[in-house]
C-alpha positions in Angstrom: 17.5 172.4 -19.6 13.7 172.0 -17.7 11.0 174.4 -18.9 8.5 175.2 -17.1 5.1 176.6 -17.5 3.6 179.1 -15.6 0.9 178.5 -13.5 -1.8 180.4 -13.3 -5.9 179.6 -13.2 -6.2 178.5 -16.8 -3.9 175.7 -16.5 -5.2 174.5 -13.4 -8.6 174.8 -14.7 -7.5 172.6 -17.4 -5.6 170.2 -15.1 -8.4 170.0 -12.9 -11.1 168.9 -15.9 -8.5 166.2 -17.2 -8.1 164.9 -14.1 -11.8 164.9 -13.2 -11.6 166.9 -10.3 -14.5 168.7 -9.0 -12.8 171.6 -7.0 -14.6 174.6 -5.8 -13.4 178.5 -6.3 -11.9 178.7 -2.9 -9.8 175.6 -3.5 -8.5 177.0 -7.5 -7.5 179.8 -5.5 -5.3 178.2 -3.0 -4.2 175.3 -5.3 -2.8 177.8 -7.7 -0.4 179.8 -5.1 0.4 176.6 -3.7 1.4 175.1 -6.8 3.1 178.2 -7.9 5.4 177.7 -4.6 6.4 174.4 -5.5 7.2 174.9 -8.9 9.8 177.8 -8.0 10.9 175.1 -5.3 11.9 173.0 -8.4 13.1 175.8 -10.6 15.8 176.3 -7.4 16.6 172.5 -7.5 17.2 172.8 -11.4 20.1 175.5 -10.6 22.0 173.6 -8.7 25.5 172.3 -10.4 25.7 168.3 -10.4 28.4 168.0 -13.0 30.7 165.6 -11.8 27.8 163.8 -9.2 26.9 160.3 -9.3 23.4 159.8 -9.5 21.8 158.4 -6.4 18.8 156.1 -6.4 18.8 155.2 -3.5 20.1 157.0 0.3 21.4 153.6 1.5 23.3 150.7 -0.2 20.5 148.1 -1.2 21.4 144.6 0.9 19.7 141.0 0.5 18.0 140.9 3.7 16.6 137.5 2.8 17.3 134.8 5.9 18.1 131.1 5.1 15.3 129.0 5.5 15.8 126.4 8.4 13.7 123.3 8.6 11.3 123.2 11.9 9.1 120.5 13.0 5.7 122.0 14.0 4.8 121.8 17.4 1.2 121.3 17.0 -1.5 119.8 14.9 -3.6 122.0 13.1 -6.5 120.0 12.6 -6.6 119.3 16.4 -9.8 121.5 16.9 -11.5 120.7 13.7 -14.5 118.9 13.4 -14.6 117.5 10.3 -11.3 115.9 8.8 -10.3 113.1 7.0 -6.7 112.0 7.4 -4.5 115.3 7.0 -7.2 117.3 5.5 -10.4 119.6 6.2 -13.5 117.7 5.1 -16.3 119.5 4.5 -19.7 119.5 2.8 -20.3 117.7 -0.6 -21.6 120.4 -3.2 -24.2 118.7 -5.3 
């Protein structure tokens, strides 16, 4: 069984200070009905009879996408347009 609080300006007051928001009058006022709303949203949910459903995680069976790795040779050099290299590396300045 869910219990739930009502919502009115005190608690959003609250809500709002340990959250660290800085919200003005007009926005209290609107947050409040809007969180009222939602919270009989969830009270409707909460009626609903599940006995006897599996819970659900997730909406579609979970699959290993992963794609075996094939070996490629690379077409190109990547160093080709580099400056400054020394065998298969970059070279670049010596930090003194």
């Amino acid at each position: 069984m869910t219990i739930y609080r009502e919502i009115d300006r005190k608690l959003l007051e609250h809500l709002t200070k340990v959250s660290r928001l800085d919200l003005t009058e007009e926005e209290l006022g609107r947050f409040t009905g809007q969180l009222k709303v939602i919270l009989e949203a969830f009270k409707r949910i909460d009626e609903v009879d599940t006995d006897g459903v599996k819970p659900s995680f997730h909406p579609s069976e979970l699959k290993n996408v992963w794609r075996d790795d094939v070996v490629k040779p690379w077409d190109w050099d990547p160093l080709e347009n580099a400056g400054h290299t020394e065998e298969k590396h970059f070279k670049g300045p010596k930090i003194t």
